[in-house]
KOLMARDREN-682598 format. One line per field, with one value per residue: x, z negated, y negated of N, C-alpha, C in turn; residue in one letter. Coordinates in nm, 3 decimals. Example, Ala and Ser with C-alpha at 12.3 -4.5 7.8 and 13.67 -1.06 7.14 Angstrom:
nc1	(1.319/1.285)
nc3	(-0.780/-0.708)
nc2	(0.569/0.225)
cac1	(1.230/1.367)
cac3	(-0.780/-0.714)
cac2	(0.450/0.106)
cc1	(1.320/1.290)
cc3	(-0.780/-0.787)
cc2	(0.330/-0.003)
residuo	(A/S)
//
This chain:
nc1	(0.085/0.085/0.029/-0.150/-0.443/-0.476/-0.526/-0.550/-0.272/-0.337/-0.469/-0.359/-0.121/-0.266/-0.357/-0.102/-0.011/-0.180/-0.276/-0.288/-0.567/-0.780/-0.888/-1.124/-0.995/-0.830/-1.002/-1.104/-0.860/-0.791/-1.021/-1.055/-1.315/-1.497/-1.582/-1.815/-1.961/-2.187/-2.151/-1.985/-1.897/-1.926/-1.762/-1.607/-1.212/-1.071/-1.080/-1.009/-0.991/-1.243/-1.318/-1.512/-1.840/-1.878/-1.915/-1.718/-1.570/-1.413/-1.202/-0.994/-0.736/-0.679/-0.479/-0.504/-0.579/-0.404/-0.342/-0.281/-0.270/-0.514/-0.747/-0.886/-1.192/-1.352/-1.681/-1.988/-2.161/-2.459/-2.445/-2.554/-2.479/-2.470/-2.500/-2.351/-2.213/-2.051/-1.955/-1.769/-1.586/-1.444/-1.341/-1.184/-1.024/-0.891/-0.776/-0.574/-0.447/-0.323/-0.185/0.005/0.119/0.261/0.485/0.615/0.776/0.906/1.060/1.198/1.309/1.482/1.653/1.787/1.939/2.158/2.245/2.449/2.258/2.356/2.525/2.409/2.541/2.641/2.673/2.856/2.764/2.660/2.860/3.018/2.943/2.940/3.168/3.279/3.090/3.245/3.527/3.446/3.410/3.625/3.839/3.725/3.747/4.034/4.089/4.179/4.093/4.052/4.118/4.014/4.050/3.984/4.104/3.977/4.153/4.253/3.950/3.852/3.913/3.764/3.526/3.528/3.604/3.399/3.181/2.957/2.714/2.829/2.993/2.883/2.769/2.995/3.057/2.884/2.864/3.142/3.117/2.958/3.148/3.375/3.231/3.144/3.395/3.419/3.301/2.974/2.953/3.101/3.163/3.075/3.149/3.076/3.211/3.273/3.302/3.431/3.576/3.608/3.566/3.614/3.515/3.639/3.617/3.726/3.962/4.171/4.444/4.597/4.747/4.522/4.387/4.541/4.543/4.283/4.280/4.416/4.264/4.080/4.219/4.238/4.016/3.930/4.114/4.008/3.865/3.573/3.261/3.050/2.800/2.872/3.120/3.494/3.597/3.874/4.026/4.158/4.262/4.403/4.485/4.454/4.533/4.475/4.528/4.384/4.495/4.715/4.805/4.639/4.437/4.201/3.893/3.937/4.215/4.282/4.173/4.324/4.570/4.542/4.436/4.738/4.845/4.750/4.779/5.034/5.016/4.916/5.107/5.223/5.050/4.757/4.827/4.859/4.914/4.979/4.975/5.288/5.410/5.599/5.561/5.346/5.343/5.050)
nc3	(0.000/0.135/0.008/-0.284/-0.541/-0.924/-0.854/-1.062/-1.216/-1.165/-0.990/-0.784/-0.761/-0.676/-0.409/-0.278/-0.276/-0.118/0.205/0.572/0.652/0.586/0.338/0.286/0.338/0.531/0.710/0.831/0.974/1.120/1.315/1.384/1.330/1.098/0.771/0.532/0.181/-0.027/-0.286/-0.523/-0.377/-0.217/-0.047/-0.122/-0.147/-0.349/-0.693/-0.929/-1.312/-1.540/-1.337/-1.238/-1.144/-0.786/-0.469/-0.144/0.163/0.426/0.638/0.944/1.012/1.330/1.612/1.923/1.978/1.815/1.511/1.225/0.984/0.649/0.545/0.189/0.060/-0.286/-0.391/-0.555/-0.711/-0.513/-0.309/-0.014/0.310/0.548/0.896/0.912/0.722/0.806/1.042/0.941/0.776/1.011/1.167/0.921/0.911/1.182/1.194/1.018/1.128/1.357/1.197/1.069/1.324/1.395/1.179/1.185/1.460/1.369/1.213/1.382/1.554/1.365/1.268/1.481/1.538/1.323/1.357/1.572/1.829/1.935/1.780/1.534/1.297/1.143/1.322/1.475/1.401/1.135/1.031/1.041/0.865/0.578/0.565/0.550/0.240/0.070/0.125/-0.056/-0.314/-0.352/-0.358/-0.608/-0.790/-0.749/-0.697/-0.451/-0.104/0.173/0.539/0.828/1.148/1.387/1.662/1.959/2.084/2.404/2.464/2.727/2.962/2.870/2.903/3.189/3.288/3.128/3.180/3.062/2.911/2.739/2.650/2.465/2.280/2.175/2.031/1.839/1.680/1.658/1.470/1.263/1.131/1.062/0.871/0.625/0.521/0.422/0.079/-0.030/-0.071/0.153/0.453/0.762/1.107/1.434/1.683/1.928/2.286/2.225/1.994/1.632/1.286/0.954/0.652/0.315/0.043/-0.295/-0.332/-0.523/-0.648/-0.377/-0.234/-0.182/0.072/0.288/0.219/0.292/0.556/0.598/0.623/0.773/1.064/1.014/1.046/1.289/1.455/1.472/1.701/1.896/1.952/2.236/2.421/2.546/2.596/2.501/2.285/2.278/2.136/1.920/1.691/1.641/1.394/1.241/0.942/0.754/0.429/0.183/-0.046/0.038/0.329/0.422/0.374/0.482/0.711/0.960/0.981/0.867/1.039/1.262/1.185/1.142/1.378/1.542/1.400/1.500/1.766/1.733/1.620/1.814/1.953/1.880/1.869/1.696/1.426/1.114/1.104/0.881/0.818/0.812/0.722/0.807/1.027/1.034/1.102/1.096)
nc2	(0.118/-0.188/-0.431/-0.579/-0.653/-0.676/-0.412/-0.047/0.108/0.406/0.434/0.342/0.505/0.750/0.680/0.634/0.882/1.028/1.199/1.054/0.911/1.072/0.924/0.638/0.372/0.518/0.616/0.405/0.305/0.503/0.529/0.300/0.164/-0.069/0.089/0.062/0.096/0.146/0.235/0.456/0.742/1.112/1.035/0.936/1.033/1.008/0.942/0.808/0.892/0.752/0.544/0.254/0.183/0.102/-0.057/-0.088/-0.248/-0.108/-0.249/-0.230/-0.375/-0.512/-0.568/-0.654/-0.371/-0.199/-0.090/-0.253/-0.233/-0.201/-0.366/-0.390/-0.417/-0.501/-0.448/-0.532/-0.272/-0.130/-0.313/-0.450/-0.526/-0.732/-0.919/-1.111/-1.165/-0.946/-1.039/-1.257/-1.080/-0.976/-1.213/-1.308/-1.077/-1.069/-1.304/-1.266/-1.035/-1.229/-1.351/-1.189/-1.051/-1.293/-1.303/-1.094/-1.112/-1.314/-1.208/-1.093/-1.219/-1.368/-1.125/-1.087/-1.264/-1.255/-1.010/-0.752/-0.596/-0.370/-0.229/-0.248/-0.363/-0.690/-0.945/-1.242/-1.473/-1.398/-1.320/-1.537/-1.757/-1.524/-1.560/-1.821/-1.884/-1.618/-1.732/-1.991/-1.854/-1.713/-1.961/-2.054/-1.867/-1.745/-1.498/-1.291/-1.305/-1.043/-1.044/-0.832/-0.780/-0.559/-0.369/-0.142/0.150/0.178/0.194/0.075/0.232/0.466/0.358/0.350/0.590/0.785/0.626/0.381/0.430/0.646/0.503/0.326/0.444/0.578/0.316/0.254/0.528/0.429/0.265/0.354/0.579/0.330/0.205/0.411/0.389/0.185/-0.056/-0.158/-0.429/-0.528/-0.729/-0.618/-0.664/-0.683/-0.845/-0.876/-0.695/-0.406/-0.575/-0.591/-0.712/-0.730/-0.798/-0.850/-0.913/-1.019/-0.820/-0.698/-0.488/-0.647/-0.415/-0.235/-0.313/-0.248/0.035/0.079/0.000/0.252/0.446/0.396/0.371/0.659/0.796/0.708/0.795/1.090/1.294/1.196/1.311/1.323/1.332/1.554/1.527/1.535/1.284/1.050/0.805/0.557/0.248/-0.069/-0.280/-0.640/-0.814/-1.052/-1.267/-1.440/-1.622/-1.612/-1.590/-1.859/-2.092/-2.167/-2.029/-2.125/-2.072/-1.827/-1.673/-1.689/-1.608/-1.333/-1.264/-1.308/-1.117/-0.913/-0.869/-0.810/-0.578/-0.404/-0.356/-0.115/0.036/0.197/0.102/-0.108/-0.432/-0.682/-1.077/-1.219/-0.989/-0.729/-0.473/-0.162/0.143/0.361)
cac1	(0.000/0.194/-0.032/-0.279/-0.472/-0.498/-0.536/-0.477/-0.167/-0.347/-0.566/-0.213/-0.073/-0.352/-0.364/0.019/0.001/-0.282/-0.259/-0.308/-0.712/-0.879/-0.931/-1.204/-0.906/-0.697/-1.111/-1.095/-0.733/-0.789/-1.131/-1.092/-1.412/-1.539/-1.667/-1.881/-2.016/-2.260/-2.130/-1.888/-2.013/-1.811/-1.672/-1.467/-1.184/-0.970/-1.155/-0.926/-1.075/-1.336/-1.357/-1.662/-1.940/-1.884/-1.890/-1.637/-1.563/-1.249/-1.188/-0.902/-0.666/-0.599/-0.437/-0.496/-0.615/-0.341/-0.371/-0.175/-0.353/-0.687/-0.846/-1.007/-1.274/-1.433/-1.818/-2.081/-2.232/-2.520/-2.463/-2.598/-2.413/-2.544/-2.460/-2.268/-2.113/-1.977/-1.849/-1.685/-1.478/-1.389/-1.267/-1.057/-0.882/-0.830/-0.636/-0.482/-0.372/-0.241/-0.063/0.128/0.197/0.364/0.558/0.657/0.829/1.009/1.172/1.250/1.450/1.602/1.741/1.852/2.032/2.272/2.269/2.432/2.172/2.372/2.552/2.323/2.657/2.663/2.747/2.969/2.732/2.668/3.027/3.121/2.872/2.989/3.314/3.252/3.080/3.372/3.647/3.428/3.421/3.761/3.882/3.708/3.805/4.140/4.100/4.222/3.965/4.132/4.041/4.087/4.070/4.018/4.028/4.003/4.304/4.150/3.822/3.825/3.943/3.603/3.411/3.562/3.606/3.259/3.056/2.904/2.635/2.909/3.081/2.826/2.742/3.146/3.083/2.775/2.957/3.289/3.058/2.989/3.300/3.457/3.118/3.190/3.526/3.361/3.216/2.865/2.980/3.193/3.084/3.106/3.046/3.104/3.225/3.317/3.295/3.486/3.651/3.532/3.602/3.570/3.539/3.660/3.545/3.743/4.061/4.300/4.566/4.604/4.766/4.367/4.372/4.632/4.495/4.131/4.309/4.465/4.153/4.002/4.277/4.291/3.860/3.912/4.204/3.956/3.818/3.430/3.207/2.952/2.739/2.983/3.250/3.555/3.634/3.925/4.034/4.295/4.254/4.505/4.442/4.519/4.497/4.507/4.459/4.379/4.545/4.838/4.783/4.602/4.314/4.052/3.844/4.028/4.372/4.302/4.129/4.418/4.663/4.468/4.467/4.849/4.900/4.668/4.839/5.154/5.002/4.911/5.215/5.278/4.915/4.747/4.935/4.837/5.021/4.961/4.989/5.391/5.512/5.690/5.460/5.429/5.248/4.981)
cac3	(0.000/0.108/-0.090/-0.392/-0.690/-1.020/-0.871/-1.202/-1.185/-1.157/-0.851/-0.667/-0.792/-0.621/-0.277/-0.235/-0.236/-0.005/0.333/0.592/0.726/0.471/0.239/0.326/0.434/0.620/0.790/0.879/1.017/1.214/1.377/1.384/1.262/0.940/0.664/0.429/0.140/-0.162/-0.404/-0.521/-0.364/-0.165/0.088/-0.163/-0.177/-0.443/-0.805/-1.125/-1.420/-1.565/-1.234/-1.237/-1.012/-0.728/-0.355/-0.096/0.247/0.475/0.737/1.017/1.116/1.469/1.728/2.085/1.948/1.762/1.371/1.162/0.835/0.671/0.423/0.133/-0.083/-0.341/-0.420/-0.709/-0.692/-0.436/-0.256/0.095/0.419/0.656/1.007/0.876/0.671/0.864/1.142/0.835/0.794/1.132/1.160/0.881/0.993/1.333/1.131/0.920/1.236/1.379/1.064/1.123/1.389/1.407/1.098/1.246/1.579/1.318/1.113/1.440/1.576/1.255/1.279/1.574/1.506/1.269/1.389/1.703/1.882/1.970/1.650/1.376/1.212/1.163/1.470/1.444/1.307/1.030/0.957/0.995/0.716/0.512/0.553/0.456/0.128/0.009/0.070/-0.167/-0.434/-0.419/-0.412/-0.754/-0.888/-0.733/-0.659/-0.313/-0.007/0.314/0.666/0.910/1.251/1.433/1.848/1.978/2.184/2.554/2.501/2.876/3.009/2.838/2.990/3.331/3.310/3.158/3.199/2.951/2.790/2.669/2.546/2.358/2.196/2.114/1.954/1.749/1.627/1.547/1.360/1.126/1.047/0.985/0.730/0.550/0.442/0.275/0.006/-0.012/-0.060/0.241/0.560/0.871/1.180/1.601/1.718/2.106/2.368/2.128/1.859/1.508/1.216/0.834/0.531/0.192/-0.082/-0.447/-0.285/-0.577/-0.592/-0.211/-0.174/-0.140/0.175/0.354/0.196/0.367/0.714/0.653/0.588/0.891/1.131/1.017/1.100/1.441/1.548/1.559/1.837/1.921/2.047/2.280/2.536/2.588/2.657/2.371/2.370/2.185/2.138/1.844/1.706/1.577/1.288/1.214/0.845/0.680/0.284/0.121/0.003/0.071/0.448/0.462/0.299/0.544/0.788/1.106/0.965/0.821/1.176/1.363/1.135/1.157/1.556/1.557/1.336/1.563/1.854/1.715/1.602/1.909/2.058/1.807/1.910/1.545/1.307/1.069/1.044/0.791/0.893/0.740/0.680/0.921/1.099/0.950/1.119/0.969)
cac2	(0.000/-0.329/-0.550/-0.560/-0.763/-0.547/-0.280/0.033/0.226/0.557/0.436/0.334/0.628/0.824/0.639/0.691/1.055/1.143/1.174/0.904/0.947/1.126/0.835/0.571/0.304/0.584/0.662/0.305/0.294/0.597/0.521/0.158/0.124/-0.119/0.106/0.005/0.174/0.040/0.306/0.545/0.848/1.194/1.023/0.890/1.115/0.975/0.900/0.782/0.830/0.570/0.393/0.172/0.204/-0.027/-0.050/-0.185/-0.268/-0.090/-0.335/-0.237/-0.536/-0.524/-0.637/-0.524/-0.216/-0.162/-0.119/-0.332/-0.236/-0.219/-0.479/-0.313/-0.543/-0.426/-0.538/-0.482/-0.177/-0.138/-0.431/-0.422/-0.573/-0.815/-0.935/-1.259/-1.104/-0.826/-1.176/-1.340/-1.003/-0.957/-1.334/-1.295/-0.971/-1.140/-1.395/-1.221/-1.003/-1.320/-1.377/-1.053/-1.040/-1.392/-1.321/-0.974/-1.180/-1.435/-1.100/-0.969/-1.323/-1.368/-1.016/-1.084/-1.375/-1.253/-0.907/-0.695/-0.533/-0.221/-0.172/-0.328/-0.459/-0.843/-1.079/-1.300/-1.574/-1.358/-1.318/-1.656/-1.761/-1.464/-1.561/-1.909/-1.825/-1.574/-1.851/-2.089/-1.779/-1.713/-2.063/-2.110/-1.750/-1.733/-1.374/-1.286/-1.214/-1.006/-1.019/-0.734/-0.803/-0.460/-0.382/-0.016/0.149/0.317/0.213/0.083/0.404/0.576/0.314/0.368/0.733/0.808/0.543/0.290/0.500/0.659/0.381/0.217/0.531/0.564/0.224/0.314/0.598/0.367/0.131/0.451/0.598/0.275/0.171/0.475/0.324/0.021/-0.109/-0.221/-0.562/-0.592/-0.698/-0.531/-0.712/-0.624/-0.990/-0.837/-0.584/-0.313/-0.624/-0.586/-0.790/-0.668/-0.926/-0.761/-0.983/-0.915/-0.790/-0.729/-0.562/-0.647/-0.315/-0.171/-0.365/-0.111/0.213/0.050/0.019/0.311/0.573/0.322/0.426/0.848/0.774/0.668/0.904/1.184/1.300/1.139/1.458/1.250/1.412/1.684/1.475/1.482/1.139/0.991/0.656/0.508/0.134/-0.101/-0.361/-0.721/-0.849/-1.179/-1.262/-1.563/-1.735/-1.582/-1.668/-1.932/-2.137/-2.198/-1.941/-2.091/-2.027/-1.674/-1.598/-1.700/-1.490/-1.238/-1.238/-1.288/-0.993/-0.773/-0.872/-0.768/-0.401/-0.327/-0.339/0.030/0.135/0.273/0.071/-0.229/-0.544/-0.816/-1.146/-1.248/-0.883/-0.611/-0.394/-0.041/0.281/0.457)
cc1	(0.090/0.126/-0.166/-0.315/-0.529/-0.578/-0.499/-0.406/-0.209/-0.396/-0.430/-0.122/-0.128/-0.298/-0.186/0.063/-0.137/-0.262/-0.345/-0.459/-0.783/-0.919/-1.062/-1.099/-0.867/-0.806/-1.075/-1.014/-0.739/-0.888/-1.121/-1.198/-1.427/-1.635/-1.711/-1.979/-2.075/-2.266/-2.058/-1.945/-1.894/-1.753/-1.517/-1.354/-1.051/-1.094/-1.097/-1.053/-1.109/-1.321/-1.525/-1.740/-1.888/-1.902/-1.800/-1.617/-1.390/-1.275/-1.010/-0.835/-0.624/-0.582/-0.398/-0.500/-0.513/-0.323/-0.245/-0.175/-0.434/-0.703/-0.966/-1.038/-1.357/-1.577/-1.871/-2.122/-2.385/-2.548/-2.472/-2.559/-2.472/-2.444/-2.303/-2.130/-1.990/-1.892/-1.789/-1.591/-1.385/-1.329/-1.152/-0.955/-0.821/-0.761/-0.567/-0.345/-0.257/-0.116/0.075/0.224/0.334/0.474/0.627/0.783/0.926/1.059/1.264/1.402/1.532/1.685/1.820/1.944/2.092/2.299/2.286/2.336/2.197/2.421/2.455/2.447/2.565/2.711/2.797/2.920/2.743/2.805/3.069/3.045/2.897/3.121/3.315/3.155/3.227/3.458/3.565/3.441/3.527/3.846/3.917/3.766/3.995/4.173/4.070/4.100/4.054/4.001/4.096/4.010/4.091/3.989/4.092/4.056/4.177/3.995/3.806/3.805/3.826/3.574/3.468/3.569/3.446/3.143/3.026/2.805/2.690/2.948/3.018/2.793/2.860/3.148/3.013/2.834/3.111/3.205/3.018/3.059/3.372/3.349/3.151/3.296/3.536/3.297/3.100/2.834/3.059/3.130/3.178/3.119/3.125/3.077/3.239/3.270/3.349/3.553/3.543/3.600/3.521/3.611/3.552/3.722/3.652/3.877/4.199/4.351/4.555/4.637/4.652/4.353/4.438/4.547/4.322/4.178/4.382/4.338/4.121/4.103/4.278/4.155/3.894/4.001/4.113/3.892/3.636/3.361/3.077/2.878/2.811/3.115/3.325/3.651/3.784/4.028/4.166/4.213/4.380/4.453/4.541/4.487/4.590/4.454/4.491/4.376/4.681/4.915/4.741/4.471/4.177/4.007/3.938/4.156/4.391/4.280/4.261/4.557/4.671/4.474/4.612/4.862/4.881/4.711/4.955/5.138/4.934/5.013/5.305/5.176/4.895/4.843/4.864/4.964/4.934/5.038/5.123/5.453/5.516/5.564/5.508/5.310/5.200/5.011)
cc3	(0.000/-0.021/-0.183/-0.521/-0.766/-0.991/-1.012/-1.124/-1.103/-1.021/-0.762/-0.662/-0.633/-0.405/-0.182/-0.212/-0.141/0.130/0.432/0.714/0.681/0.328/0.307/0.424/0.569/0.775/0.899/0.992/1.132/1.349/1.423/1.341/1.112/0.881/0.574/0.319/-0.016/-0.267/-0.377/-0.485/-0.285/-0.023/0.001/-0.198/-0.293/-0.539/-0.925/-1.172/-1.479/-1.479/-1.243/-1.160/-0.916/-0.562/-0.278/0.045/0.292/0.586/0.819/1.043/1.215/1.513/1.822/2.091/1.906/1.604/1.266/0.988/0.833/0.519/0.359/0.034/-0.104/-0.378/-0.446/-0.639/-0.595/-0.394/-0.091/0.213/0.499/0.803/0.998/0.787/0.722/0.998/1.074/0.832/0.905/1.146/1.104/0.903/1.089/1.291/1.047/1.062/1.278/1.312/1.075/1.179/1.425/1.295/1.171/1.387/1.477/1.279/1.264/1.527/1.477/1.265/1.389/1.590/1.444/1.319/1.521/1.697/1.888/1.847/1.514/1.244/1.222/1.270/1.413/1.351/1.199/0.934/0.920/0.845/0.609/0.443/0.465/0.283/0.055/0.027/-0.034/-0.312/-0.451/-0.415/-0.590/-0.872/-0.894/-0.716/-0.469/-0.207/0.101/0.471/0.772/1.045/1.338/1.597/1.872/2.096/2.285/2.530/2.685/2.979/2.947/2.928/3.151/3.380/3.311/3.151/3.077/2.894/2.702/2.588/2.456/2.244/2.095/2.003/1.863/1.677/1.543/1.413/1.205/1.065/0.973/0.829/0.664/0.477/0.389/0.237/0.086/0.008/0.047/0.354/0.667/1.038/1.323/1.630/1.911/2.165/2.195/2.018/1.777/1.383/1.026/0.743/0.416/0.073/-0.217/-0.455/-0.427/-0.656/-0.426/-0.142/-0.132/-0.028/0.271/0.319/0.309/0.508/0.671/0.708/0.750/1.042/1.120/1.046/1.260/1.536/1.585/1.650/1.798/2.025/2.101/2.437/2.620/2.589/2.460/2.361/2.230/2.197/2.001/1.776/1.626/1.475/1.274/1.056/0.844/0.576/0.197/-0.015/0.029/0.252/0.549/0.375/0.372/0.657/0.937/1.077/0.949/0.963/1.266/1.323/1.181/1.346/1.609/1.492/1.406/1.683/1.857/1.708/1.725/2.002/1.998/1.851/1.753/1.460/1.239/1.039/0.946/0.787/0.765/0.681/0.790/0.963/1.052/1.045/1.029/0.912)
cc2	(-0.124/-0.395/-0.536/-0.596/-0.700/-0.443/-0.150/0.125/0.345/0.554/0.430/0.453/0.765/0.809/0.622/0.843/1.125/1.115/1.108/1.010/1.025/1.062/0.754/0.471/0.412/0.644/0.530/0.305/0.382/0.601/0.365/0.073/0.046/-0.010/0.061/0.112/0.097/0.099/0.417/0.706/0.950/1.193/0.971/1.016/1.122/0.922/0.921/0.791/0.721/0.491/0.378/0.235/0.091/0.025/-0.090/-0.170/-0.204/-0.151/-0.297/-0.369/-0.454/-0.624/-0.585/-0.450/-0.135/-0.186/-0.111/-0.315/-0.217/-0.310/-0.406/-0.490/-0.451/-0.551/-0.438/-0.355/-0.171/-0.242/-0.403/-0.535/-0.640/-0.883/-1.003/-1.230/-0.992/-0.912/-1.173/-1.246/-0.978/-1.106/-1.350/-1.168/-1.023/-1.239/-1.326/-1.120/-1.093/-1.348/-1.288/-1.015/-1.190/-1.373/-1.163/-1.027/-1.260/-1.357/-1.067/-1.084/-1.362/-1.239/-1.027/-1.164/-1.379/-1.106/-0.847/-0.607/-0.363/-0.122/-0.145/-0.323/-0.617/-0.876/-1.168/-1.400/-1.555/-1.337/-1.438/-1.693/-1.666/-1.507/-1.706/-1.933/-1.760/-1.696/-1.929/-1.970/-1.794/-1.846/-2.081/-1.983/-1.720/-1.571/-1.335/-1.219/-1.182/-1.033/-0.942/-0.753/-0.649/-0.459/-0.234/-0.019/0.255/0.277/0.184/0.185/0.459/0.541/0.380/0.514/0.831/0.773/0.435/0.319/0.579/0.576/0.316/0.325/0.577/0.421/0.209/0.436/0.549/0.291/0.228/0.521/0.465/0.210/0.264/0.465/0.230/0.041/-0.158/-0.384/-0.603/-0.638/-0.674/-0.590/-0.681/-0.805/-1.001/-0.687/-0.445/-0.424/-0.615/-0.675/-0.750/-0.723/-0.863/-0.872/-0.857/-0.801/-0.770/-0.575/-0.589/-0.560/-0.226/-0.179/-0.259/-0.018/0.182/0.100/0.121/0.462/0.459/0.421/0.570/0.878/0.797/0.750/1.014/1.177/1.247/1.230/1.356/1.282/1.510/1.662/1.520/1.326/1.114/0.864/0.681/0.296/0.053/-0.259/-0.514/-0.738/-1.000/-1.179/-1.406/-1.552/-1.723/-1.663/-1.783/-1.950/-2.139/-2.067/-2.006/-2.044/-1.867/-1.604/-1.593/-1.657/-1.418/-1.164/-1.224/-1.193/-0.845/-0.778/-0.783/-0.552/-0.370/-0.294/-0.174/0.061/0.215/0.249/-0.085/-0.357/-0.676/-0.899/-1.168/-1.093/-0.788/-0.555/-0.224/0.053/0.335/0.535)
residuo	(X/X/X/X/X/X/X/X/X/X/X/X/X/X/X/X/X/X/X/X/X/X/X/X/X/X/X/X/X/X/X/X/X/X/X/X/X/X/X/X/X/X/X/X/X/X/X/X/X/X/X/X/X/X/X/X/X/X/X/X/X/X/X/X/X/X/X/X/X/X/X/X/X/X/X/X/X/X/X/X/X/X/X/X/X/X/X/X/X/X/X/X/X/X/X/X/X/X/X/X/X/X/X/X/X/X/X/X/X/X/X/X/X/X/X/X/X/X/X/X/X/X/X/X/X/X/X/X/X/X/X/X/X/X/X/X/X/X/X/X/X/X/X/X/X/X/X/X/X/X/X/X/X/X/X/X/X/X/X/X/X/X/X/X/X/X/X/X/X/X/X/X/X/X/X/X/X/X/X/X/X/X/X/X/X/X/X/X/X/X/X/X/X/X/X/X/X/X/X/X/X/X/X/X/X/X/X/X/X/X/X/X/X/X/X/X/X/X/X/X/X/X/X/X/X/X/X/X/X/X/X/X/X/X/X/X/X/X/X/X/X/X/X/X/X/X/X/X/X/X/X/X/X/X/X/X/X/X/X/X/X/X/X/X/X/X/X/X/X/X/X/X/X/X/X/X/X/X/X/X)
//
């Protein structure tokens, strides 16, 4: 039940465990039809103890014959339905529909607006705003935030070899091995074709940061089993850590990119931005 005004425990209790079209709503929902009934009688197929006498109305919301819900009201005990009444309901479902569905379209452009489509990581917006947040924490805490800068080795070669339903599926697949190697608090986000970018909030000692890219890199070496094919790829890592590297989100980014430049030139190796370059 999304929504409901004192309703008793036991009744919500009830109407969460029965199955959907053998209640009066779930009649509604299923038929599309408004029921109406002017007392508790054996259609009802749910009955807490000491419920009242009463009657009530199941009203479908649609839209375009598609059901969005149903609107229960309850009323006195043998109370009897009229034309006007039975408009007035239908009016307000049809707004309330409306309601729905417009708020249903605004969840779905907000999602979309911080989130890739193919991954359902963060996009970049979402990162940058992430990112800006953490630097104001750790400013004031002084506890170090990293940034890893990742870009996968051969992905081109998939694409070109077996296509790009492959490849996106190779990248839907990277996006869950390397989530499995973070925290809940980190974020994740697909900024490019195959670049990724991973914000790790709370960073201390900084040596965590390595052991991260390293489990990230011994992820991605295996092989990727994807419509028969065995696919396998490699990626190589940049890091930057504030404030070691830099104070602000353009400086750490542009560490971060020089560092990942550099590890690719070993293929599967992390560098952090101001120290040697080390293989996994």
């Amino acid at each position: 039940m999304s929504a409901q005004h004192q309703l008793h425990p036991e009744l919500l209790t009830l109407c969460s465990n029965i199955s959907f079209g053998t209640c009066l709503c779930g009649k509604a929902a299923r038929t599309k039809l408004i029921f109406h009934k002017s007392c508790v009688d054996a259609d009802h197929d749910i009955q807490p103890s000491g419920m009242a006498p009463h009657g009530h109305y199941c009203v479908p919301i649609l839209d375009e014959g598609t059901v969005l819900g149903v609107l229960n009201l309850y009323v006195k005990h043998g109370h009897a339905p009229s034309p006007l009444e039975m408009q007035l309901l239908e009016s307000v479902t049809n707004a309330m529909a409306g309601i729905i569905r417009r708020k249903t379209m605004e969840y779905k452009l907000e999602t979309m607006s911080y989130q890739d489509e193919l991954t359902g990581l963060a996009n970049r917006r979402k990162f940058n705003e992430a990112f800006e947040h953490a630097l104001i924490v750790a400013r004031r805490t002084q506890v170090p935030v990293a940034l890893m800068m990742l870009d996968l080795d051969r992905f081109k070669p998939v694409n070109d070899t077996y296509g790009h339903d492959v490849g996106d599926v190779l990248l839907q697949q990277v996006a869950q091995r390397v989530g499995k190697c973070l925290r809940d608090m980190d974020t994740f986000a697909r900024v490019g074709g195959d670049e990724f970018m991973i914000l790790l909030e709370m960073m201390h000692p900084p040596v965590v940061v390595r052991m991260i890219g390293q489990r990230i890199l011994a992820e991605l070496s295996r092989p990727f089993e994807i419509n028969g094919y065995s696919v396998c790829i490699g990626d190589s890592i940049g890091v930057s850590v504030f404030p070691d590297d830099g104070e602000t989100s353009d400086v750490l980014i542009k560490q971060a990119d020089i560092s990942l430049y550099k590890a690719k030139e070993t293929r599967g190796s992390i560098r952090q931005a101001g120290q040697p370059s080390r293989a996994a």
